[in-house]
C-alpha positions as CSV (number, residue, x, y, z in Angstrom):
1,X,8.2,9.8,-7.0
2,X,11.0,7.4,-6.5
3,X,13.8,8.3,-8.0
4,X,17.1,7.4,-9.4
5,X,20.0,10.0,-8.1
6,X,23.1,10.6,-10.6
7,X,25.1,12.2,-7.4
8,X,25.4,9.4,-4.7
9,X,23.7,6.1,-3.8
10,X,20.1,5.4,-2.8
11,X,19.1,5.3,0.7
12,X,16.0,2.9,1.6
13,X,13.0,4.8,3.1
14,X,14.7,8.1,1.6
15,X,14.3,10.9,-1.0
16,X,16.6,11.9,-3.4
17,X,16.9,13.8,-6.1
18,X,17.1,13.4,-10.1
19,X,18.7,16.4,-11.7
20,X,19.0,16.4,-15.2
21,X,18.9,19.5,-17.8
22,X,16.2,20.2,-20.7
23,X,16.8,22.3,-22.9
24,X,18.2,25.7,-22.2
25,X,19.0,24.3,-18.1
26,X,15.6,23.2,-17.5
27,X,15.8,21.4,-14.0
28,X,13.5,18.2,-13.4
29,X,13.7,17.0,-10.1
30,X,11.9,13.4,-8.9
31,X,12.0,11.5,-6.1
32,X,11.8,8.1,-4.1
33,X,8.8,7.9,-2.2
34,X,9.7,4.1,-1.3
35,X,11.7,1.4,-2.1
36,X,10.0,-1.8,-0.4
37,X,10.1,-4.6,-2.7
38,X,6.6,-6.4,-3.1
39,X,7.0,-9.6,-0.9
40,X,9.3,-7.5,1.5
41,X,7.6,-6.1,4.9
42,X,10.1,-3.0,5.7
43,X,11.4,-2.6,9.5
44,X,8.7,0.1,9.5
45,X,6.1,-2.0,8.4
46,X,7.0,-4.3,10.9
47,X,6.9,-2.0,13.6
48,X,3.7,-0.5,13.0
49,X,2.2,-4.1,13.1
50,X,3.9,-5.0,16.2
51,X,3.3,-1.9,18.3
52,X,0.1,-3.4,19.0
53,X,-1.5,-7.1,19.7
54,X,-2.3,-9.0,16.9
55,X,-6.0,-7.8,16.9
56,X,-6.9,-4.7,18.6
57,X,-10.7,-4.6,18.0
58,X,-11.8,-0.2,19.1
59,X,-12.1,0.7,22.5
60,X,-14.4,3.1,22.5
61,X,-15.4,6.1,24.6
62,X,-18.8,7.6,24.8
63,X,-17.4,11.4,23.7
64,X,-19.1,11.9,20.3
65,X,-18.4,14.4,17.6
66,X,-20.9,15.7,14.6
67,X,-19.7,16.5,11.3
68,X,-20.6,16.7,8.2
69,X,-20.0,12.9,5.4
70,X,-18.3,13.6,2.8
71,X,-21.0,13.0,0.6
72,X,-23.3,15.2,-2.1
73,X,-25.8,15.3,1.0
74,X,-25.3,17.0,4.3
75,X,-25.9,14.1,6.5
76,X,-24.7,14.0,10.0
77,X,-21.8,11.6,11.4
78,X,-21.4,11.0,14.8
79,X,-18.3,9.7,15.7
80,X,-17.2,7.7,19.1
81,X,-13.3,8.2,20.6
82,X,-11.6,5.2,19.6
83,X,-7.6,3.9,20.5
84,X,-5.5,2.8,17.4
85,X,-7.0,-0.6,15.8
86,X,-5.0,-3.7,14.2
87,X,-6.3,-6.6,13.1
88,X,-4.4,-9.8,11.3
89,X,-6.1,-12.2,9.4
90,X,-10.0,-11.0,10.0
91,X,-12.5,-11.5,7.1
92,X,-15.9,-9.7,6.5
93,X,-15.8,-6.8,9.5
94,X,-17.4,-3.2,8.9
95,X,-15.3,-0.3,10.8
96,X,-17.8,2.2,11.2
97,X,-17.5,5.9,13.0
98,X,-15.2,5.6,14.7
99,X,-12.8,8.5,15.6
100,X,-8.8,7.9,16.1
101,X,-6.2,9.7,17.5
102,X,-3.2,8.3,15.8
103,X,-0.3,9.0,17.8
104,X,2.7,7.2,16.9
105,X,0.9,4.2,15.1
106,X,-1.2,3.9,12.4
107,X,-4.8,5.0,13.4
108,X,-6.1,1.8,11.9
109,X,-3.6,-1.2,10.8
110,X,-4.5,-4.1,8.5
111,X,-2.5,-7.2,8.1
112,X,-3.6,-10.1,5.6
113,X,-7.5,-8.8,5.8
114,X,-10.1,-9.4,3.3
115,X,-12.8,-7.8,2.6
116,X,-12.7,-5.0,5.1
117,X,-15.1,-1.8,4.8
118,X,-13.3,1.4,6.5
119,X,-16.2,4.1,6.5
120,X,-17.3,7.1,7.9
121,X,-14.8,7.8,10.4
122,X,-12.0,9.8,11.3
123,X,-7.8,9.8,11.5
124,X,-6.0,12.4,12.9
125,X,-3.0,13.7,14.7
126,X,-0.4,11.7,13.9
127,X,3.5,12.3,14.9
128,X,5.6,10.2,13.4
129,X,6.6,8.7,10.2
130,X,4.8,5.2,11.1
131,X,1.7,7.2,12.0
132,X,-0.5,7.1,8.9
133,X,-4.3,7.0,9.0
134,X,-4.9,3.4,7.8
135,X,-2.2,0.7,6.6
136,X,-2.5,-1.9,4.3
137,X,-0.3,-5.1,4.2
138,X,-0.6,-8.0,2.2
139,X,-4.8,-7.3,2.3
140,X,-7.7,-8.1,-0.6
141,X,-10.6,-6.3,-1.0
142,X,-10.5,-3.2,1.1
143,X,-12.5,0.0,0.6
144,X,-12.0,3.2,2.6
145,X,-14.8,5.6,1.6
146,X,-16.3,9.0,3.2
147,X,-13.5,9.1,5.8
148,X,-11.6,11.9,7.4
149,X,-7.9,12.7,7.7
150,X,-5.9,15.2,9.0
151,X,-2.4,15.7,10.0
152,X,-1.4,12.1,9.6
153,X,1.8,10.9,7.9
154,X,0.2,9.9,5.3
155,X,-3.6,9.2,4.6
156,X,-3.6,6.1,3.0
157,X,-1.0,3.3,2.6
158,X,-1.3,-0.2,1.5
159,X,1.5,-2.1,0.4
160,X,1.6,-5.4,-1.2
161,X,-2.5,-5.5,-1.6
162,X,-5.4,-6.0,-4.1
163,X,-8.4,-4.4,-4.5
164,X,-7.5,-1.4,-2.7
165,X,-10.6,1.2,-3.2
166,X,-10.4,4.7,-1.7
167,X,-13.1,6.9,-2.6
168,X,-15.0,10.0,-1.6
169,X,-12.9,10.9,1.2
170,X,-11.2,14.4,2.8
171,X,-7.4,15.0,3.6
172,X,-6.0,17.6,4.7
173,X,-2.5,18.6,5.8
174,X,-0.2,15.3,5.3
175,X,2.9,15.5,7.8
176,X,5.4,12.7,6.7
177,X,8.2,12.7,6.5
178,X,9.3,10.7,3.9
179,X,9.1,8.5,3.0
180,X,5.5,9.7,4.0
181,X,3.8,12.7,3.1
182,X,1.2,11.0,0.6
183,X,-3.0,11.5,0.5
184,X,-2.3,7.9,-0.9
185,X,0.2,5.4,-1.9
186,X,-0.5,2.3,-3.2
187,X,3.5,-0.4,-3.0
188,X,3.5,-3.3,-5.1
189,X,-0.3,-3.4,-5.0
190,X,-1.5,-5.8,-7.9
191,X,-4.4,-7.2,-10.1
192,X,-8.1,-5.5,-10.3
193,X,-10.0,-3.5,-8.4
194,X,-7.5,-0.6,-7.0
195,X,-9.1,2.3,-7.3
196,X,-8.6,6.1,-6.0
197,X,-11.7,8.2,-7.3
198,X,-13.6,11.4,-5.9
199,X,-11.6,12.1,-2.8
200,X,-10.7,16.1,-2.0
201,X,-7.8,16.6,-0.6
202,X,-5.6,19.7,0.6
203,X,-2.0,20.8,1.6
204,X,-2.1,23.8,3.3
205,X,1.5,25.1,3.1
206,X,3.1,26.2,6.5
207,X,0.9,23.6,7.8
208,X,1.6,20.0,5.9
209,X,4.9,18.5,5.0
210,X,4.0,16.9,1.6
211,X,5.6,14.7,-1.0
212,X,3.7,13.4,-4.3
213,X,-0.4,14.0,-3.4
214,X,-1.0,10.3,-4.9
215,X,2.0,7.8,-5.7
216,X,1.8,4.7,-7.7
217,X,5.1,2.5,-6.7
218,X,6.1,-0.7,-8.2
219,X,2.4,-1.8,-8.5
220,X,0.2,-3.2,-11.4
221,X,-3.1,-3.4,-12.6
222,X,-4.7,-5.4,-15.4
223,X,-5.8,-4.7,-18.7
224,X,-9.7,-5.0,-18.0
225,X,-9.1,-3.2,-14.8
226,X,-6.3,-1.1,-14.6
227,X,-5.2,1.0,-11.4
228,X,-7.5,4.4,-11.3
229,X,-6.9,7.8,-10.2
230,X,-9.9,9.5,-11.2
231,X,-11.9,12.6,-9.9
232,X,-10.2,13.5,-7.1
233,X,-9.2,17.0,-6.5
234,X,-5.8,17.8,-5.1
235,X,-4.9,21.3,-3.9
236,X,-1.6,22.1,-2.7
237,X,2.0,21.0,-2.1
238,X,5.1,22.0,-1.5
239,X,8.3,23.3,-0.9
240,X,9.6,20.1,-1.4
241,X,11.5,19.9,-5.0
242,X,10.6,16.4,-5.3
243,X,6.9,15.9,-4.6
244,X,4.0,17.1,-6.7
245,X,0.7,16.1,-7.8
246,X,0.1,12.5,-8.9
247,X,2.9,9.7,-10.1
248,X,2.6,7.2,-12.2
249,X,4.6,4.3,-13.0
250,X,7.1,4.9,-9.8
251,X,9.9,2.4,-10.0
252,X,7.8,0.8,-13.0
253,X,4.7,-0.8,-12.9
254,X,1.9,-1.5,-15.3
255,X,-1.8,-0.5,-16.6
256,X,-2.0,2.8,-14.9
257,X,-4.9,5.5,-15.5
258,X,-4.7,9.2,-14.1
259,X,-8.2,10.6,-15.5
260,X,-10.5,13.3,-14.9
261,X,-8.3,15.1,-12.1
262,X,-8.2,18.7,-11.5
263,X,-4.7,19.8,-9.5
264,X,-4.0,23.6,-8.3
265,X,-0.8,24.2,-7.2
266,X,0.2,20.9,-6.6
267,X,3.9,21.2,-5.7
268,X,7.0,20.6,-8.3
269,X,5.2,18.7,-10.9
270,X,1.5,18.1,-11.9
271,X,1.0,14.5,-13.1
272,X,3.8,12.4,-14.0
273,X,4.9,8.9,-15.7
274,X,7.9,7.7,-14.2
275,X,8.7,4.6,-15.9
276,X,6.1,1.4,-16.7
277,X,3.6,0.0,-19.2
278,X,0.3,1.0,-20.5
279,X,0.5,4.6,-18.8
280,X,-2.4,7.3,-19.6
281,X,-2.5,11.1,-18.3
282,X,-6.6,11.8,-19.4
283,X,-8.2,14.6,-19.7
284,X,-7.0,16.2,-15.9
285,X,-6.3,20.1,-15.7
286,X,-3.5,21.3,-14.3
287,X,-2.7,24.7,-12.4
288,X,0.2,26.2,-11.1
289,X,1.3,29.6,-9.8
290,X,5.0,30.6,-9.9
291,X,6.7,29.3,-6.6
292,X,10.3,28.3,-5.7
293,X,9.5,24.9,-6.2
294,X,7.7,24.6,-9.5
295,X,9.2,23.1,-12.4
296,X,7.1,21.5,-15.1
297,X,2.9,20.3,-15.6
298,X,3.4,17.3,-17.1
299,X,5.8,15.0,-18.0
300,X,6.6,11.5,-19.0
301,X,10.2,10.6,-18.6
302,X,12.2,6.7,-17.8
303,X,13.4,7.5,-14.5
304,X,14.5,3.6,-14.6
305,X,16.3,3.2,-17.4
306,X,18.2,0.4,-16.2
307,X,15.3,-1.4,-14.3
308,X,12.1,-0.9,-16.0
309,X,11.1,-0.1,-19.3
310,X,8.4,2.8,-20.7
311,X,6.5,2.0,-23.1
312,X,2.7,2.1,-24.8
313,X,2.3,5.8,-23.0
314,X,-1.0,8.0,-23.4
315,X,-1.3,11.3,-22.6
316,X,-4.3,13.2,-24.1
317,X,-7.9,15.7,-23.4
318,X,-5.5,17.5,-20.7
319,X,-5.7,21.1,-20.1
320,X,-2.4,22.5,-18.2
321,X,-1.5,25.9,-17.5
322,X,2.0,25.2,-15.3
323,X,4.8,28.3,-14.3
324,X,8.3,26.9,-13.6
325,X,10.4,28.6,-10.9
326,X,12.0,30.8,-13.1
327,X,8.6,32.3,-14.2
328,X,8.4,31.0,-17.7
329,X,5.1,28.4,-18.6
330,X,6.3,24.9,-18.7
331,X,3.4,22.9,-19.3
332,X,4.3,19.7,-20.3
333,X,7.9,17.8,-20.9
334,X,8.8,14.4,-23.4
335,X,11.7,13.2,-21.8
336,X,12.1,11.0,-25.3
337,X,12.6,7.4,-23.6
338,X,9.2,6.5,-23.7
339,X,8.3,5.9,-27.1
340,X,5.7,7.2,-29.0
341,X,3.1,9.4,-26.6
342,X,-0.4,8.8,-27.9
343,X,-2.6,12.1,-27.7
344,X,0.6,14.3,-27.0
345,X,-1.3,16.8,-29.4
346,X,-4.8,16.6,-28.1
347,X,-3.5,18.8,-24.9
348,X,-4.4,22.4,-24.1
349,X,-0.7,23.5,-23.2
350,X,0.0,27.1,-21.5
351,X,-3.6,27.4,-21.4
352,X,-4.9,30.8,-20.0
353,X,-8.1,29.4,-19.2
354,X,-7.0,27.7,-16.3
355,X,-6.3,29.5,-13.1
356,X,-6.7,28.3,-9.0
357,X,-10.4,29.1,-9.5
358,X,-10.9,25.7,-11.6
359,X,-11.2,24.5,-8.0
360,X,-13.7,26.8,-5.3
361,X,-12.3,28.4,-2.2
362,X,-13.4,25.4,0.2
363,X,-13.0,21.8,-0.3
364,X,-12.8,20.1,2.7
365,X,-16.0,20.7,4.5
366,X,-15.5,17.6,7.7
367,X,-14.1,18.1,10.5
């Protein structure tokens, strides 16, 4: 998560950390994921668009690959060898198996696109911070559905967009750095229609350099349609002591669900409101081993005091079995500048119920 540091000044693009004590020396740590304001394109932005021509339409090879969709069935998807794509102001296009070495760019780049379908294809390999598997900026309309990803900065990122939908896809191992290090992060994304449902998606530790699985920065849904984070399941993170499972409410923000989630050992924290308005934590379960980075299940805590406000939270149906660092349960945390949290007793705390099981050995089945 972003986050506000009490020790020194923020740096752009940059992590820091938030320590503050709880109780008997509880440490919470947060952190910054991004700090690009919502009509601002960062130099990295920039960069990745200009790295290549203004549309860059794939240039394909005839060297397939079969895998496996993503999907309940067990339909084949052959995928052709494509370079990185960017396009700038197209409308109406279908990207279709393709598969994409990322490299040093994003794998596929969208600029001030509408109505773009990204599907059945494949990003991998990137090896720098720029190189995420598909990039959003300024776009409408976009889905991204029964996709792969592996070893890219981050899977998804879309700044400064509507309509973002990203669904039934596999990630695994997210590289970063950070600011990177996401399965998805939606910046200063706005109005209806943004959407992250059903994907699976994996850290494998040794292997991935992960922040926050899913990050919510700065953006805002509506009341009939509010930003969703539904289904997905999330395995792994770590040893950063700032990311974790999903944020919500990052630097503020507005009519934010996190529903129906299920989160094994997702790093420092399991689902988290940050700061914002109209915030719900629904029904999701929650598991954690004891490791060096754990601190706390779920929390909801102003980490913006001075910027945003926090207000009209929910958090309720959640089942959360979470061990801190120090080997004692720490389920859940009200950091008391919020207000009122609806639901705050309809949770299974400390359940014993829960254990890494809750999700099965294998989840990401393409390749």
């Amino acid at each position: 998560m972003k986050l506000k540091n009490f020790l020194g000044a923020e740096k752009l693009g940059m992590v820091c950390s938030l320590f503050f004590i709880v109780t008997f020396a509880l440490l919470i740590s947060s952190c910054k994921k991004d700090s690009v304001t919502p009509e601002t394109q960062t130099t990295a932005e920039e960069n990745a668009i200009s790295k290549s021509p203004k549309n860059t339409p794939p240039a394909t090879t005839t060297t397939t690959t079969t895998t496996e969709s993503a999907t309940t069935t067990t339909t084949p998807v052959t995928y052709k060898e494509s370079s990185p794509i960017t396009y700038t102001g197209v409308s109406n296009i279908t990207i279709s198996g393709v598969s994409i070495t990322a490299g040093a760019v994003p794998a596929i780049t969208l600029n001030n696109c509408t109505n773009v379908h990204i599907t059945l294809s494949r990003f991998v390999n990137g090896t720098t911070v720029d190189a995420v598997g598909v990039y959003l900026y300024k776009c409408s309309n976009i889905t991204i559905d029964y996709c792969y990803f592996n070893q890219v900065a981050s899977g998804v990122y879309a700044s400064t967009s509507t309509g973002v939908y990203v669904a039934n896809n596999q990630m695994l191992n997210m590289m970063g750095p950070m600011p990177r290090g996401q399965f998805v992060q939606l910046n200063a994304c706005y109005g209806a229609g943004n959407k992250i449902m059903n994907n699976k998606c994996e850290n494998i530790m040794g292997q991935s350099v992960p922040e926050d699985a899913i990050n919510l920065f700065q953006s805002n849904g509506t009341a009939d349609s509010p930003i969703t984070v539904a289904y997905n399941w999330i395995r792994g993170g770590g040893p950063s002591k700032s990311g974790g499972g999903i944020a919500l409410g990052d630097g503020g923000g507005s009519y934010q669900t996190a529903s129906d989630n299920i989160l094994v050992n997702p790093g420092q924290y399991g689902i988290a409101i940050a700061a914002g308005a109209v915030m719900s934590i629904l029904n999701n379960k929650i598991y954690a081993a004891q490791a060096s980075f754990t601190n706390v299940g779920t929390f909801a805590w102003n980490q913006y005091a001075s910027t945003s406000g926090c207000s009209i939270v929910s958090i309720s149906g959640n089942e959360v079995n979470f061990t801190a660092a120090g080997g004692y349960q720490n389920s859940n945390w009200d950091g008391g500048n919020c207000g009122t949290i609806n639901g705050w007793q309809n949770n299974t705390w400390a359940s014993s119920n829960l254990t890494a099981a809750i999700l099965p050995a294998t989840i990401i089945t393409m390749k």
